[in-house]
Residue frames as a rotation matrix with the C-alpha (Angstrom) as fourth column:
UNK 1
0.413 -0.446 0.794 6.15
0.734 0.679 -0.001 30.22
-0.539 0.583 0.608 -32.69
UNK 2
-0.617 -0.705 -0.350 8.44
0.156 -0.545 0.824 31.88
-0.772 0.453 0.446 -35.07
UNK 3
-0.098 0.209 -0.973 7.18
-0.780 -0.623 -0.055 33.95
-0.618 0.754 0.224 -38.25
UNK 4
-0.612 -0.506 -0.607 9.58
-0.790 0.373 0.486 31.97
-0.020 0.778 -0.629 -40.44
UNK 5
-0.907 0.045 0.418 7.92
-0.134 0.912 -0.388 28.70
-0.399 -0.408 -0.821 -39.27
UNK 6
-0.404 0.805 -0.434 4.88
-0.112 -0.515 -0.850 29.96
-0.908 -0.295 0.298 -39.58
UNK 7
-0.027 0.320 -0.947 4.82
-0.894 -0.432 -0.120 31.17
-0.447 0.844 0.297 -42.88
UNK 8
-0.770 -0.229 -0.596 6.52
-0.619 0.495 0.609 27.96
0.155 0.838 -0.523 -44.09
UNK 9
-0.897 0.346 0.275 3.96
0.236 0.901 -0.363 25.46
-0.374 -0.261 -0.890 -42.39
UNK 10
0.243 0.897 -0.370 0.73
-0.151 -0.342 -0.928 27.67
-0.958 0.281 0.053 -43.93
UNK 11
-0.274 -0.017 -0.962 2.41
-0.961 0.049 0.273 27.46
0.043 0.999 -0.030 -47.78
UNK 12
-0.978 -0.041 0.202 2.42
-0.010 0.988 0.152 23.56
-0.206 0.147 -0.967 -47.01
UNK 13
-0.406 0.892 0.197 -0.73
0.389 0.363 -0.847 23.26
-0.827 -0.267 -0.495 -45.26
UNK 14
0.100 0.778 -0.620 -2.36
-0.484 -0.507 -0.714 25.54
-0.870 0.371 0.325 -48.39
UNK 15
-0.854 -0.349 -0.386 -0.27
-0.520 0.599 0.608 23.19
0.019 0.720 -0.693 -50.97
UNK 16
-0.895 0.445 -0.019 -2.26
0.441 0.878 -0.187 20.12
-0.066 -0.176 -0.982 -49.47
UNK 17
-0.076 0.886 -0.458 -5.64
-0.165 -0.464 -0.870 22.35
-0.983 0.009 0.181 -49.67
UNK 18
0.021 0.262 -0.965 -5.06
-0.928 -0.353 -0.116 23.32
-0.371 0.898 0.236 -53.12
UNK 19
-0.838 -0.398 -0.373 -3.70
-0.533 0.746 0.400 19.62
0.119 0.534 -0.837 -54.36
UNK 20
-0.667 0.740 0.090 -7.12
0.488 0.525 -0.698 18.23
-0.564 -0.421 -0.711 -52.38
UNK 21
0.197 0.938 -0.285 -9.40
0.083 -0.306 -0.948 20.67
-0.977 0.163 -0.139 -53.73
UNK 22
-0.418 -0.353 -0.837 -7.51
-0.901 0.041 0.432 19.94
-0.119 0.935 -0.335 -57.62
UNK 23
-0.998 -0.066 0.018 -8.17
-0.067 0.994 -0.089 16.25
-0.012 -0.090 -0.996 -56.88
UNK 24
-0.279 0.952 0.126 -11.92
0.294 0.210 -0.932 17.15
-0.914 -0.223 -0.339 -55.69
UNK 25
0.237 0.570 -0.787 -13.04
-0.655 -0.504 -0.563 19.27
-0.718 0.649 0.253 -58.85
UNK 26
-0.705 -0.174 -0.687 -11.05
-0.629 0.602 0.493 16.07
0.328 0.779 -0.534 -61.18
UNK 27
-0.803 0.564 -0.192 -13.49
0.588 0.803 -0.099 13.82
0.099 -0.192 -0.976 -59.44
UNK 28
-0.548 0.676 0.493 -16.58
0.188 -0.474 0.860 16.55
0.815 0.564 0.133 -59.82
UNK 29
0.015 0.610 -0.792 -17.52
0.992 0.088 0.087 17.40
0.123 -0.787 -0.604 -56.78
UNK 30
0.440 0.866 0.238 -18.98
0.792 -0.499 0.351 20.74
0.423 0.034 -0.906 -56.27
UNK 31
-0.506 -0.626 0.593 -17.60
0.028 -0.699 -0.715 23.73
0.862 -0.345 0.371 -54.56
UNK 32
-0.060 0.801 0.596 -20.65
-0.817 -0.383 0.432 23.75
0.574 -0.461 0.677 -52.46
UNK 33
0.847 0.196 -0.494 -20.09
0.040 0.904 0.426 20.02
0.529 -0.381 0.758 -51.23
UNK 34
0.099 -0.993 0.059 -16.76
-0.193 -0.077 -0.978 20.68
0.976 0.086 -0.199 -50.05
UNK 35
-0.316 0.246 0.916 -17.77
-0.783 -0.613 -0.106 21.55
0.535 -0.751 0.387 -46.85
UNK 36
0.697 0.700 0.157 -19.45
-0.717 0.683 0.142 18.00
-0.008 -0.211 0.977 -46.38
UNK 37
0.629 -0.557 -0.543 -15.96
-0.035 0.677 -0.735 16.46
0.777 0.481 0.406 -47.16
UNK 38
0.847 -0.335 -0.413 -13.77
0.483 0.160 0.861 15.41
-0.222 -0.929 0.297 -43.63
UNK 39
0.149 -0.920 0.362 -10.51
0.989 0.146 -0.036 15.65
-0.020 0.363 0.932 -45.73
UNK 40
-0.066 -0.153 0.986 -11.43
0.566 -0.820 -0.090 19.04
0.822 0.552 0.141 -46.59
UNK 41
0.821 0.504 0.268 -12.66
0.075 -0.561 0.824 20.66
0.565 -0.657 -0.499 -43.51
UNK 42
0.842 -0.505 -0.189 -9.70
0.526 0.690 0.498 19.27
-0.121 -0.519 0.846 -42.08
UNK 43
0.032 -0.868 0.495 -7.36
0.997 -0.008 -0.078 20.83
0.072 0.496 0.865 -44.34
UNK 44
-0.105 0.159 0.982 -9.00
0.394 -0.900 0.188 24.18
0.913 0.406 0.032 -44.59
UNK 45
0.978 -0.172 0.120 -9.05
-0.156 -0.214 0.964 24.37
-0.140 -0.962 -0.236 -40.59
UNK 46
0.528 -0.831 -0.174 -5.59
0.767 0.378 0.517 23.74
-0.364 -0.407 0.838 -40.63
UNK 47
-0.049 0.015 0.999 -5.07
0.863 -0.502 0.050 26.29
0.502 0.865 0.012 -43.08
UNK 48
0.329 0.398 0.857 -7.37
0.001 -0.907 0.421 28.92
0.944 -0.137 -0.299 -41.73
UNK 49
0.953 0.073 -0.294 -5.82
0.303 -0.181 0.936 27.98
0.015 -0.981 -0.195 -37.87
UNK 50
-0.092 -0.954 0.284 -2.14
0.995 -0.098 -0.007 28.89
0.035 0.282 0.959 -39.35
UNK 51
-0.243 -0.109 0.964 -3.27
0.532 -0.846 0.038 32.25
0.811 0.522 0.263 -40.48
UNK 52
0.685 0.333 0.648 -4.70
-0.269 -0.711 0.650 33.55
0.677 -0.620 -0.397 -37.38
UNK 53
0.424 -0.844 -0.329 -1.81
0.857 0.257 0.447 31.75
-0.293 -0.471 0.832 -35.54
UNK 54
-0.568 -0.744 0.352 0.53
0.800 -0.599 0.024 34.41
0.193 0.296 0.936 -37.66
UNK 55
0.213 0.246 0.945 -1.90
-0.270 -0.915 0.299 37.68
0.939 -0.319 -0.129 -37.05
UNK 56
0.904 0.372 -0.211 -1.68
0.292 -0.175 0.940 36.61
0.312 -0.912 -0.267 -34.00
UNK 57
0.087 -0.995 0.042 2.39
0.990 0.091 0.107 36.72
-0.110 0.032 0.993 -34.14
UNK 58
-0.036 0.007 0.999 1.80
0.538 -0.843 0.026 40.23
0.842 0.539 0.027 -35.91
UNK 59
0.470 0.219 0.855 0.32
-0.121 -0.944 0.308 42.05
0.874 -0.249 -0.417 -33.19
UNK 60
0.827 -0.469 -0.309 2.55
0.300 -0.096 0.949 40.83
-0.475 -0.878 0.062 -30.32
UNK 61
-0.099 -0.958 -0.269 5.85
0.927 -0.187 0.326 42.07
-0.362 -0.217 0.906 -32.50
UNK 62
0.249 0.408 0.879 3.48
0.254 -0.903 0.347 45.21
0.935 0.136 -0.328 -33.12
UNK 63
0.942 0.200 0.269 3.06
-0.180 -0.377 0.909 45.56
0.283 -0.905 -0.319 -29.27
UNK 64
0.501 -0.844 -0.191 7.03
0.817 0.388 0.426 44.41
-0.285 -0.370 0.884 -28.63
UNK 65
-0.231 -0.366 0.902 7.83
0.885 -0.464 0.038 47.21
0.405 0.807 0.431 -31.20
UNK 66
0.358 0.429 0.830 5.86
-0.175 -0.842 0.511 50.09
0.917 -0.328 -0.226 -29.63
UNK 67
0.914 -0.045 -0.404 7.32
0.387 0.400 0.831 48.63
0.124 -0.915 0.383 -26.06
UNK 68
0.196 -0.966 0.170 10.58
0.925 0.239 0.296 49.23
-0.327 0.099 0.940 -27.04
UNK 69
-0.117 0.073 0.990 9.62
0.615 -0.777 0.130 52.62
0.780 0.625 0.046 -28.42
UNK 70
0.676 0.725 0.132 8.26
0.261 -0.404 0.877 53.13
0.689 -0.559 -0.462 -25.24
UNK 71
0.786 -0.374 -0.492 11.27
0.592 0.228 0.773 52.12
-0.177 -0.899 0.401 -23.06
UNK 72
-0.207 -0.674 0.709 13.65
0.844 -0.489 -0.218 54.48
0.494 0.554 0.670 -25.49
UNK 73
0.086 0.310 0.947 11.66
0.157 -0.943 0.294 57.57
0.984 0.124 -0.130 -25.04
UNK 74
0.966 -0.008 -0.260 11.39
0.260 -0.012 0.966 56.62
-0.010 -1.000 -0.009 -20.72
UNK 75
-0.079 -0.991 -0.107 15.49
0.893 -0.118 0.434 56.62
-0.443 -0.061 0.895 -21.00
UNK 76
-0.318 -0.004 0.948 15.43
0.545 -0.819 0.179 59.77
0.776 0.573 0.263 -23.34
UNK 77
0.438 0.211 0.874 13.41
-0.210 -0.921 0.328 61.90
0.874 -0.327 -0.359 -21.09
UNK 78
0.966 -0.222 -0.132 15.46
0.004 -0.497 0.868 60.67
-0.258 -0.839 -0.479 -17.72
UNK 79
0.056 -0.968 -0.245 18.52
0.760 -0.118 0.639 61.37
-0.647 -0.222 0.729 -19.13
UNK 80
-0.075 0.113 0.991 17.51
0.078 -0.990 0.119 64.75
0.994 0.086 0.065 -20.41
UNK 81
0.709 0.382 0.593 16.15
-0.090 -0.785 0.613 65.30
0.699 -0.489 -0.522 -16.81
UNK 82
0.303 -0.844 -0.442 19.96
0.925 0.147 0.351 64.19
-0.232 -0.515 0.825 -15.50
């Protein structure tokens, strides 16, 4: 998937975290119960599967980047040795 996409579908998905876990603390429920709540788990997996979705993104246009470094320098040295 795209960065851009990315980025925007984690602000959402953390909106709906934060607005759920505003909603839980107006109705007193613990920090420690959270965890015991469907809605939540839910939300915070959805959350926490965005972010490693986007590291993952990182290190393939890390490794695309350093490819491309790679395929420069291969041209560079055979057209020096032309």
């Amino acid at each position: 998937m795209k960065r851009d996409n990315l980025e925007w579908q984690l602000n959402r998905a953390s909106t709906e975290l934060s607005a759920f876990e505003k909603e839980l603390d107006e109705n007193k429920v613990a920090v420690d119960a959270r965890p015991r709540n469907a809605k939540w788990r839910n939300l915070s997996a959805r959350c926490r599967q965005l972010r490693h979705r986007l590291n993952a993104v990182a290190r393939v246009e890390a490794n695309n980047i350093e490819v491309a470094q790679r395929k420069a320098a291969a041209s560079a040295e055979a057209t020096a040795a032309s």
